[in-house]
N, C-alpha and C positions, 0 to 999 in steps of 0.2 A: 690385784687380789689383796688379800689384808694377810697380813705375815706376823704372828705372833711367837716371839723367840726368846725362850727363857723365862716371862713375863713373872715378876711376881710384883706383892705391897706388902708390906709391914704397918701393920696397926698396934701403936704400945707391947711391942715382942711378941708378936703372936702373926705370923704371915694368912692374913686371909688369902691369899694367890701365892701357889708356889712353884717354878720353874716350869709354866705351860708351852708348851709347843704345838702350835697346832697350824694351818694355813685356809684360808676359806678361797677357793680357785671358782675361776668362770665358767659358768655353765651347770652351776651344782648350786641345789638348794643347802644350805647345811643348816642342822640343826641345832641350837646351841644349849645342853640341858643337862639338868643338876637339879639335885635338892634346894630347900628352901638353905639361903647362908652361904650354900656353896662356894662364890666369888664370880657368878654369875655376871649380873650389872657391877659390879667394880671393875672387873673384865673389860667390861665393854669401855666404861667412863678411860680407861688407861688408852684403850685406844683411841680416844675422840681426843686425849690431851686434857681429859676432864678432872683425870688423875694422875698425882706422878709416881710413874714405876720406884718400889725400892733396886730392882735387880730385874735387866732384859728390859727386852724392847715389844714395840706395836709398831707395821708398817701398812702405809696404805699407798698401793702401788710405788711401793720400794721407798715412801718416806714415810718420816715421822707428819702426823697428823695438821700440827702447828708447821709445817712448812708447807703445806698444800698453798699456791698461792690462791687457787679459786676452790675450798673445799667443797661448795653444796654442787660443783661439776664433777666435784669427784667421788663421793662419797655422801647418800640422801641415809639422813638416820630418824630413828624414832625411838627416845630413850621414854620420856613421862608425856603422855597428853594434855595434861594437866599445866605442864608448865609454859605457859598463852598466858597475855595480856586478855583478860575478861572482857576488858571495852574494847578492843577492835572487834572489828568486823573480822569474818574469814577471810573475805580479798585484801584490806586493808593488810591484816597478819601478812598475808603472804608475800602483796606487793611491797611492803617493808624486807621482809628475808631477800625478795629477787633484788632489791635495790643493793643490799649489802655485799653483791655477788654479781654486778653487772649485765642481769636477767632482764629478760624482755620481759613486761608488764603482760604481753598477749599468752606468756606462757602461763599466769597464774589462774584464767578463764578455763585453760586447755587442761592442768592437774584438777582444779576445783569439778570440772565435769568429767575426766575420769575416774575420780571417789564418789562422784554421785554427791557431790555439795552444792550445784551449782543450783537449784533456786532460794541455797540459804546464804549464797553469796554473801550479801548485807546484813546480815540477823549477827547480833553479837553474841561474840564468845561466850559470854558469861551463861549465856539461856541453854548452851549445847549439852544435849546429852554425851554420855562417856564414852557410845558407840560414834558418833557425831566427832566428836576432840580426837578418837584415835583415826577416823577418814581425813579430819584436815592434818592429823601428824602425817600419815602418809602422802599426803597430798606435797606437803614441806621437804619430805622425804624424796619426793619425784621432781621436784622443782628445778632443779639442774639437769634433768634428764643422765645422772650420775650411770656408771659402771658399776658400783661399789654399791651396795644398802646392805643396814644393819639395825635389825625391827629387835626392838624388847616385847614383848608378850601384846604383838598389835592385834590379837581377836579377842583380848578382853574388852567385855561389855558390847561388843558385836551378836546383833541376833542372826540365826541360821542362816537368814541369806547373805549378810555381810559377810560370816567364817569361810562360807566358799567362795562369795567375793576374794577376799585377800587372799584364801587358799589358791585361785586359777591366777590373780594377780602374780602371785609371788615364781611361781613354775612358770607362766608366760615370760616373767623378768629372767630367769635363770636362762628361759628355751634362747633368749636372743643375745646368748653370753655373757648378761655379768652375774659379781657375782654377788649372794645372796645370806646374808647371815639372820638366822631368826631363832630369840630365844623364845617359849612355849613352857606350860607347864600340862597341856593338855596334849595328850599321849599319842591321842585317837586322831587328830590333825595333824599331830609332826608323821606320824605314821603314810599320812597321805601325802603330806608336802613336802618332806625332806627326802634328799638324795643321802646325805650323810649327814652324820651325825659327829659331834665334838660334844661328850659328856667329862663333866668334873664334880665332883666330889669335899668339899671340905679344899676347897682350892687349888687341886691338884688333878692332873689330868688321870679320867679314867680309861676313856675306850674314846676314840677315832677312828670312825669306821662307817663303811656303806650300810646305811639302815637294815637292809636284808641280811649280811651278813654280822650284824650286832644283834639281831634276832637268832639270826641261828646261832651265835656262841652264845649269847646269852641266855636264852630262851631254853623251853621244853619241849621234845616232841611225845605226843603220847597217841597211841589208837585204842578211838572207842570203838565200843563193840558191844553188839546185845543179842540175844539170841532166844528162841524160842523158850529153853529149858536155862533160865540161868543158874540154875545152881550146877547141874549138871554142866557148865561150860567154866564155872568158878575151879570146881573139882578140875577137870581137865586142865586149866591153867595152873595150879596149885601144882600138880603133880611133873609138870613139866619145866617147874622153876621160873616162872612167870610172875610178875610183881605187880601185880591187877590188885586195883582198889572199886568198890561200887562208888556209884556216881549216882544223880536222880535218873529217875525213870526205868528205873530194873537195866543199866548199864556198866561195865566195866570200864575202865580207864586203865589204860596198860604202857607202863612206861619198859624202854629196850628191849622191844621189839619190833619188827615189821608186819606190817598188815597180812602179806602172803604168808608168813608163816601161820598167824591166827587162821586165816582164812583154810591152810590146810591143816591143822590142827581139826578144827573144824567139823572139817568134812571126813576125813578121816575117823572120825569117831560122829560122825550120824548124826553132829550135832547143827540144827540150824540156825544161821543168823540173818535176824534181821536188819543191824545194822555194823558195818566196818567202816573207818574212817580215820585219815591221819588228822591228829589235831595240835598246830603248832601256837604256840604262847603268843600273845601279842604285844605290839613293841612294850604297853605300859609295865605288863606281867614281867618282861626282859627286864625293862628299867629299873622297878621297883626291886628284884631280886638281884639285880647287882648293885644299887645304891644303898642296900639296907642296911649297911656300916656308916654310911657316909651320912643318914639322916641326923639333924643336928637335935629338930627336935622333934619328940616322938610323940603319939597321944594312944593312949590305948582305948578302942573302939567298945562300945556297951555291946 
């Protein structure tokens, strides 16, 4: 697993990461997500040995990174796609990294047609698109057949079929125990892909927690509800201390309450509906309303 303990950096007195604790264990996708600034990727560089801790440690399978003797077996990452020699080819790339790592040449055919690269084998670098550069990062990332990956934001520039590529990808890698760390700034994907989630903030650990249950504390729940006569169903909730707001389409939104009560409410006064329903926030809605201290920078929307 990767064992982050105390972790923090100092940049000119100002700690971008401060005293993180978190673990990312087998068999769990985990999410790794924060505002823009956060300490996100300095995070990650601390544990690859990219960067040096001011204070605490990064372990990957109980060491430090730089004592791995064969890292890409133990640990496939993907920090920037971008950073590839433009003239190699993609098997060239790769067959250089397995060299560095005492890798069978036949293995770099076997990642290259797992990412779906394999008739751009030859084609160089430099002509790839960005969706193309993050397939062969993962591809590098699979090269040891590692325990251990640790993806930076790998469905940028991925079209629809690719994001549910890496999305069945990354849960398949989890289903067969290792483990799986992926940061994302797209809400709607971690939502499907993560088992849990490690959010930070301004450097600082916010919430550690199974996706579901960082929805339900973070999150809202509200039931809609519409009904024949709505104003007559407005009155009735008004009068019963109810905290209904309209919503589009001649409906209510009703925060602390339960549906059964609306529903007898309701009926009880003659009134009918068309529509009840629980309606629970989504993870971004969770996210964005508990980060909204932590955004560094802000833009106000027209």
């Amino acid at each position: 697993m990767i064992q982050v303990q105390g972790l923090g950096k100092e940049y000119d007195g100002t700690w971008v990461v401060a005293d993180l604790d978190f673990e990312v264990r087998p068999g769990v996708v985990t999410g790794f997500l924060g505002p823009n600034g956060a300490g996100k990727s300095t995070t990650m560089r601390m544990i690859l040995g990219l960067e040096r801790p001011t204070a605490g440690r990064a372990l990957v399978d109980g060491r430090p990174y730089a004592e791995l003797p064969d890292p890409l077996r133990r640990i496939g990452t993907l920090l920037d796609p971008q950073a590839v020699h433009g003239g190699r080819t993609a098997r060239g790339h790769l067959r250089w990294l397995a060299a560095s790592n005492a890798l069978s040449k036949h293995r770099v055919d076997e990642v290259l047609a797992q990412v779906g690269l394999a008739d751009a084998a030859d084609r160089r670098i430099r002509g790839f698109s960005l969706g193309m550069r993050q397939r062969l990062g993962v591809a590098a990332a699979l090269l040891g057949d590692p325990p251990v990956l640790m993806l930076d934001e790998p469905v940028n520039g991925l079209d629809p079929e690719g994001i549910r590529w890496i999305r069945t990808l990354l849960r398949g890698l989890a289903a067969e125990g290792r483990s799986v760390l992926v940061s994302s700034h797209l809400m709607t994907e971690m939502a499907l892909t993560a088992d849990h989630l490690v959010v930070i903030g301004r450097g600082r650990l916010l919430a550690d927690a199974a996706t579901a249950e960082f929805i339900d504390r973070h999150g809202r729940t509200r039931i809609r509800v519409r009904a024949v006569d709505p104003q007559r169903l407005s009155v009735l909730m008004r009068d019963s201390g109810l905290d209904a707001e309209p919503v589009d389409g001649g409906a209510w939104e009703v925060a602390g309450a339960e549906p059964e009560q609306l529903a007898a409410l309701a009926a009880a006064n003659g009134v009918v509906l068309y529509e009840i329903a629980v309606q629970q926030d989504t993870l971004e809605e969770a996210f964005m309303r508990m980060t909204a201290d932590s955004v560094e920078y802000r833009a106000v929307a027209a």
